[in-house]
N, C-alpha and C positions, 0 to 999 in steps of 0.2 A: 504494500500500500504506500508505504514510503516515498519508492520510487517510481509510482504512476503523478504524486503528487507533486515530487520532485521536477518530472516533464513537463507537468502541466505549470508549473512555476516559470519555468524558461520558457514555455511559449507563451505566458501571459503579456511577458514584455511583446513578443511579435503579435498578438492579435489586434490589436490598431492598425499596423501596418497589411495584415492580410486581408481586412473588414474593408479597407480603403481598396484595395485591388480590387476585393469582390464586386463592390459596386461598382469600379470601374467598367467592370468586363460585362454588370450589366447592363451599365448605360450604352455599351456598345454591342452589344447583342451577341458578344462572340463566343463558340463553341464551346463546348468543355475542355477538350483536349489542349485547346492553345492556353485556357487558362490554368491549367495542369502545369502545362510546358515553362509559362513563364513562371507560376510560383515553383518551381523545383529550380530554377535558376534562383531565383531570390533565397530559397533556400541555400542554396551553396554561398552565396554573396554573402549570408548573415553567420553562416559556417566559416569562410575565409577571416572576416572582421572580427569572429571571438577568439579564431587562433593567433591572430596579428596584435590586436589591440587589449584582450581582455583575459589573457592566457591563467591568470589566478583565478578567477570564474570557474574557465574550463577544472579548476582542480578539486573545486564544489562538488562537480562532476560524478569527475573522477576517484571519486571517494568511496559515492554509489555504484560504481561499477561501469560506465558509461566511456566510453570512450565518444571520440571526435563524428567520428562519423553512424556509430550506434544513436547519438544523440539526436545528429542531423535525419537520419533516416526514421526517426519514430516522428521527429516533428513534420517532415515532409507526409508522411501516414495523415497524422490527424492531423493536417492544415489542408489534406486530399478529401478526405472525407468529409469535414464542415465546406470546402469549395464546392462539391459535387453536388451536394446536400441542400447548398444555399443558391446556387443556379439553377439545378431542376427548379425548384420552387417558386422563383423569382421566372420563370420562364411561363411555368404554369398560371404564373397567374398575373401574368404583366402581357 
């Protein structure tokens, strides 16, 4: 439980940031797939910036068991899922 908690603490910081894309990608009507594509890049962009800039963070982590990219790859999961989740939805009924 710790460590679900833990994840979801680091991406609380990024949900502003992926709430703003989502809506973006609604006002423009565009596919799922591209907005997939572009949030897995934003993921790696926020993965480079915590190894470069914030590396004692990463060791927060790293205590839990997490390494660099186990981290990046669950947050890319569920920022997959709430994206998928909030355009169907937003298509269905816009």
């Amino acid at each position: 439980m710790e460590r679900i908690l833990t994840i979801l603490s680091f991406y609380k910081s990024l949900f502003i940031w992926s709430f703003l894309v989502n809506i973006i990608f609604t006002i423009i009507n565009a596919p799922i797939i591209s907005a997939l594509i572009v949030k897995l890049f934003l993921v790696i962009l926020v993965r480079y910036f915590f190894i470069e800039s914030k590396p004692m963070e990463l060791l927060f982590y790293k205590s839990f068991r997490f390494n660099s990219f186990k981290l990046t790859s669950i947050i890319f999961i569920i920022d997959s899922i709430i994206t998928v989740i909030f355009l169907t939805l937003m298509k269905e009924f816009i």
